[in-house]
C-alpha positions as CSV (number, residue, x, y, z in Angstrom):
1,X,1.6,67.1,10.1
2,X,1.0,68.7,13.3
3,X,1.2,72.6,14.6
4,X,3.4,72.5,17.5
5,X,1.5,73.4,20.9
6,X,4.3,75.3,22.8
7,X,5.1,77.4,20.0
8,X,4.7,81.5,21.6
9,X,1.0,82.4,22.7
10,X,-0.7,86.0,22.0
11,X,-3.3,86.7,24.7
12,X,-1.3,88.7,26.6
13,X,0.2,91.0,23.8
14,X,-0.8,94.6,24.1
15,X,-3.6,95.2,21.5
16,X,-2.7,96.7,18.5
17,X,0.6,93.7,18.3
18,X,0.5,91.8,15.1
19,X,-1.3,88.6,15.3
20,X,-1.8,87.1,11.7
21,X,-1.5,88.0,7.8
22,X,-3.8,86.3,5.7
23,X,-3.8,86.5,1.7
24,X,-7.0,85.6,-0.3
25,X,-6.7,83.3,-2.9
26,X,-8.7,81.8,-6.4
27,X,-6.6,79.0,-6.8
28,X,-5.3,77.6,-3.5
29,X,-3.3,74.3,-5.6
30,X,-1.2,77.8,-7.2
31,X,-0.5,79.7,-4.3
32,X,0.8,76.5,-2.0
33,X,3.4,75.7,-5.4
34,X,4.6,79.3,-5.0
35,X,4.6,80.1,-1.2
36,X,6.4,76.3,-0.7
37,X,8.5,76.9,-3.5
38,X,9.6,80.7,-2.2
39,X,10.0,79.9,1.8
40,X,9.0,75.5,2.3
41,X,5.9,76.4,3.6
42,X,3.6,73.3,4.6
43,X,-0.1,73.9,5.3
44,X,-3.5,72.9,7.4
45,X,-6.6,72.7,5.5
46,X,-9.4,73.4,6.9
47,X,-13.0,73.6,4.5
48,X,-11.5,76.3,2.1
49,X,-8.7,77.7,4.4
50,X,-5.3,76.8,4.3
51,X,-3.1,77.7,7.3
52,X,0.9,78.1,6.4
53,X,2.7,76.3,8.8
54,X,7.1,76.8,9.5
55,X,8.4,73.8,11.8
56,X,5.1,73.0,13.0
57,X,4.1,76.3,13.8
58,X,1.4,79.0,11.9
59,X,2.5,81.9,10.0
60,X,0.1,83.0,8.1
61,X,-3.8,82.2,6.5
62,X,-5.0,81.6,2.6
63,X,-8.4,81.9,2.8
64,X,-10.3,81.0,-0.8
65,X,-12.2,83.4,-2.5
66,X,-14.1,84.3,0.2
67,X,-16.6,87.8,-0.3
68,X,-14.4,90.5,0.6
69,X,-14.5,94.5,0.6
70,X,-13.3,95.6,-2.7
71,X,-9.9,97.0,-1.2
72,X,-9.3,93.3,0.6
73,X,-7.3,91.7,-2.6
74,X,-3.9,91.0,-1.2
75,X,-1.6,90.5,2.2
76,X,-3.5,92.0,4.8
77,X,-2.5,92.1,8.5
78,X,-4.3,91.3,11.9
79,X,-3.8,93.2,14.9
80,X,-4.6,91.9,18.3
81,X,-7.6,93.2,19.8
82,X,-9.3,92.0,23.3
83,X,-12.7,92.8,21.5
84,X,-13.6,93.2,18.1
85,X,-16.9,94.7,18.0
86,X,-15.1,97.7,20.8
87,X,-12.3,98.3,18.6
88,X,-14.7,98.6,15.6
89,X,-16.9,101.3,17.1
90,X,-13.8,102.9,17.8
91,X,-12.9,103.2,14.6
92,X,-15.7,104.5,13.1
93,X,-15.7,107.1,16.2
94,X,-12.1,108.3,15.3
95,X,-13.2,108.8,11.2
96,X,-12.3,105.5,9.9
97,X,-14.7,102.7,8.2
98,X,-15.5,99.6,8.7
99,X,-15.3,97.6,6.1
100,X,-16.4,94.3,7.6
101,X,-18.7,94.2,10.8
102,X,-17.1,91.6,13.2
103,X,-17.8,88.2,13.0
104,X,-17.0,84.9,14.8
105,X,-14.8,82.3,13.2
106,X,-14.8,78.7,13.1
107,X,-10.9,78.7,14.8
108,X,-13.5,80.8,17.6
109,X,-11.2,84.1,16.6
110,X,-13.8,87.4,16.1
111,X,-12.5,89.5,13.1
112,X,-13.6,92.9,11.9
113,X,-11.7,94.3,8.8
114,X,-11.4,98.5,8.7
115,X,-10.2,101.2,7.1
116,X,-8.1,104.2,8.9
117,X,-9.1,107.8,7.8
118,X,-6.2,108.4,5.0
119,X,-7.7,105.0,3.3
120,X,-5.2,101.9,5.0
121,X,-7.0,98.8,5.0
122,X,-6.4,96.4,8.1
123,X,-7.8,93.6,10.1
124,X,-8.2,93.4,14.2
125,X,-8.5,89.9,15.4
126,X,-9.7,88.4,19.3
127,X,-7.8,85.7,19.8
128,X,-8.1,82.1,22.4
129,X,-5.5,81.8,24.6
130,X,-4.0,79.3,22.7
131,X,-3.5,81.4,19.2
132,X,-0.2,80.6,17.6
133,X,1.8,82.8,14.9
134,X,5.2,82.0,14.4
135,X,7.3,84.9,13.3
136,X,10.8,83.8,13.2
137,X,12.2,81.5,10.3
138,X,12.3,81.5,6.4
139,X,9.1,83.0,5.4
140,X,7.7,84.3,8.9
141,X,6.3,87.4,9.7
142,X,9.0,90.2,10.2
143,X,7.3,93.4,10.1
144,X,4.4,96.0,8.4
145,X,4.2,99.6,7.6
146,X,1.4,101.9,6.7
147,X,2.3,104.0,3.2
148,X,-0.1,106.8,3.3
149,X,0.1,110.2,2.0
150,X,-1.1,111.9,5.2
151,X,1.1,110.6,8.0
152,X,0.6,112.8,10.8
153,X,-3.4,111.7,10.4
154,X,-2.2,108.3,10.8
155,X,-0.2,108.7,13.5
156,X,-2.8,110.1,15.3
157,X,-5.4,107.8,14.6
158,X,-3.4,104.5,16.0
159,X,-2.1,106.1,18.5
160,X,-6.0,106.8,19.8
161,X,-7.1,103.5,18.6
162,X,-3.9,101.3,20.0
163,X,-2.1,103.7,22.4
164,X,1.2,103.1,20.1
165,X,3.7,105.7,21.0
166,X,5.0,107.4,18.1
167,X,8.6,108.0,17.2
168,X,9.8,110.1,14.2
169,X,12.3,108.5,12.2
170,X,14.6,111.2,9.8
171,X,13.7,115.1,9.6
172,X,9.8,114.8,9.4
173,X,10.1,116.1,5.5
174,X,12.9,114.6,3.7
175,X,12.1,111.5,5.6
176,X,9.1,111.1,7.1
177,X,9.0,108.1,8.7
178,X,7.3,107.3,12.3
179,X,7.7,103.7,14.1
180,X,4.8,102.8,16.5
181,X,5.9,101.0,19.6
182,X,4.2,99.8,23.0
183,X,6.1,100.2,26.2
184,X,9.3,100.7,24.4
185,X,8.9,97.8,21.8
186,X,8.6,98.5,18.2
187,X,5.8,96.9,16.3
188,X,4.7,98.8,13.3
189,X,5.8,101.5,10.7
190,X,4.3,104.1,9.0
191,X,5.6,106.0,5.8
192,X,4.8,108.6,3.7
193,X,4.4,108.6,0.5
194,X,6.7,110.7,-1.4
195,X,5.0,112.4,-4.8
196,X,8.3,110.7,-6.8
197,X,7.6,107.4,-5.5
198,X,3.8,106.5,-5.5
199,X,1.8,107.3,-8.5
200,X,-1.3,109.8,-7.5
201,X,-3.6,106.7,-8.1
202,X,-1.6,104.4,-5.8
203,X,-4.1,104.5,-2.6
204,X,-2.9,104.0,1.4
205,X,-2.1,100.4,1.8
206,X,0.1,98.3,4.2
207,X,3.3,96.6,3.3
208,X,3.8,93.0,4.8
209,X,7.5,92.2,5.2
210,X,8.2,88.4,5.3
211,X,12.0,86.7,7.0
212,X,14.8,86.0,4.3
213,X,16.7,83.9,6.5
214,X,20.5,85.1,7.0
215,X,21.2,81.5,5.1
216,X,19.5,82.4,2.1
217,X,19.0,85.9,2.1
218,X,17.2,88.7,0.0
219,X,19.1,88.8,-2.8
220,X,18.2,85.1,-3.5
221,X,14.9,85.2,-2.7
222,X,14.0,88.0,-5.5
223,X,15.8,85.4,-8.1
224,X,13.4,82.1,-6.7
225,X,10.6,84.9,-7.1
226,X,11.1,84.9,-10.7
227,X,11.8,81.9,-10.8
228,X,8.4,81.0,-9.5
229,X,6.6,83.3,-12.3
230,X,6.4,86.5,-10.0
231,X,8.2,89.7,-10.1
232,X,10.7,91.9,-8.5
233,X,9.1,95.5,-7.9
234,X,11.9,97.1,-6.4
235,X,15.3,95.5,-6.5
236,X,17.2,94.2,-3.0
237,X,18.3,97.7,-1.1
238,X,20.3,97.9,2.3
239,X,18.2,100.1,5.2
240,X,19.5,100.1,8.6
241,X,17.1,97.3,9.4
242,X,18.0,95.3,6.7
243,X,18.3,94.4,3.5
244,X,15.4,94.2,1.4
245,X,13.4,93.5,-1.7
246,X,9.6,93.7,-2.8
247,X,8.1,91.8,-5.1
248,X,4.8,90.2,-6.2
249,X,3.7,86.8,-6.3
250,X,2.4,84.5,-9.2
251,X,-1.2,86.9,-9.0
252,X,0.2,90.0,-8.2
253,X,0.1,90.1,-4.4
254,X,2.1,92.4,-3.3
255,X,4.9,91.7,-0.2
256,X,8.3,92.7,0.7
257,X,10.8,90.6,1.9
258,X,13.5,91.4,4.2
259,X,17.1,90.0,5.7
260,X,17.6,91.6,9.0
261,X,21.2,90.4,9.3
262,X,22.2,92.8,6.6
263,X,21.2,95.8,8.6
264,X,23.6,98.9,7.9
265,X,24.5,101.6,10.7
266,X,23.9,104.9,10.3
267,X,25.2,108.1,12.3
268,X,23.0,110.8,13.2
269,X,24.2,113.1,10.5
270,X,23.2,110.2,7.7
271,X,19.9,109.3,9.1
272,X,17.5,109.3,6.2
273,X,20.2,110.8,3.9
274,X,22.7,108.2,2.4
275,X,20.1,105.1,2.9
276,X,19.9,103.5,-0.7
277,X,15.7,103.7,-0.3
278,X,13.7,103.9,-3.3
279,X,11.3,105.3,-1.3
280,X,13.0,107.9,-0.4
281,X,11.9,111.6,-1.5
């Protein structure tokens, strides 16, 4: 099998766009059977590194047991970054930590793994010109928010680090919901966690939403979930960008999974009121 060359190149995305998710793994044989079973994915080994590949083209990394920070155990995401070692001084300028001091990669990427102030754990990745990460198909990349219990410190903090421009989604209180964007183009989300919703010991943490095809959709996918011996967190829910379900994998991972052809339309007047959102306070 080969990854297709002309598949969309990252070197010129703003930094800060999403460039990779990656989930570490104990038993690589047990997470190819569930990942191909849930979305067909085929995969690229490479000396303890298996790269997910959708019609020839990368979507995502399952790197084995490697020695990770504590707070490193599930899908984490990559953000672009022109330099690695920058953007982690940065961090640790603007109150964050760094969890793991940037390093060069076989694949000749340069990684640094950090931690925002209000306790988010997420990667920044440089890139070669001829990175690939496929984010369209069954099982692709669709989109990541940060659920964190102090949003405006968040908002702040990638807005310094990234230059995101911040939009508030809903009232600010009821909803509480910001989307980060770069010259008018969304690209992440960030949430607050209600006290109804998250448990006091449930930390900051990113949510990875993966593509439920329009074929297949989300409703199906929760079923092949438990199919596959995972489990359905929060049943399938229709938001205005789609409809969609989280669940965990055969370990516990934690991901959602999302049908953006099922978005619902909502006036001004419902914004944030008549969404059927679990999350919502």
């Amino acid at each position: 099998m080969s990854i297709t060359p002309n598949s969309p190149a990252l070197a010129d995305l703003h930094p800060g766009a999403p460039c990779w998710v990656e989930l570490p793994v104990t038993d690589l044989a047990a997470a190819k059977d569930f990942y191909t079973g849930l979305f067909g994915w085929e995969y690229v080994d490479d000396e303890g590194y298996a790269v997910a590949v959708l019609d020839g083209v990368p979507v995502a990394g399952l790197p084995v047991d490697r020695a990770l920070p504590e707070q490193y155990t599930a899908w984490t995401l990559f953000l672009h970054t022109r330099h690695a070692r920058a953007t982690a001084e940065k961090v640790y300028a603007l109150g964050g930590s760094v969890l793991r001091n940037p390093s060069v990669a076989a694949d000749h990427t340069q990684t640094t793994i950090v931690s925002d102030p209000t306790g988010g754990v997420i990667g920044f990745r440089h890139v070669p010109a001829d990175w690939r990460f496929g984010t369209t198909g069954h099982g692709a990349f669709a989109w990541a928010e940060l659920n964190t219990r102090d949003g405006a410190a968040a908002d702040a903090f990638f807005k310094e680090l990234c230059h995101f421009d911040v939009m508030q989604i809903g009232d600010g209180h009821t909803v509480d919901y910001t989307v980060w964007s770069v010259e008018g183009e969304s690209v992440l989300g960030r949430q607050r966690m209600g006290r109804r919703s998250f448990a006091p010991t449930v930390p900051a943490h990113w949510m990875i939403y993966l593509t439920a095809s329009p074929e297949i959709g989300a409703d199906s996918v929760a079923s092949r979930v438990l199919e596959l011996g995972g489990q359905v967190t929060v049943e399938p829910y229709d938001t205005p960008y789609g409809r969609v379900t989280e669940v965990r994998d055969h370990t516990g991972a934690t991901f959602s999974v999302m049908d953006s052809s099922r978005a619902i339309t909502l006036s001004d007047d419902e914004t944030g009121a008549n969404v059927d959102d679990p999350y919502d306070d």
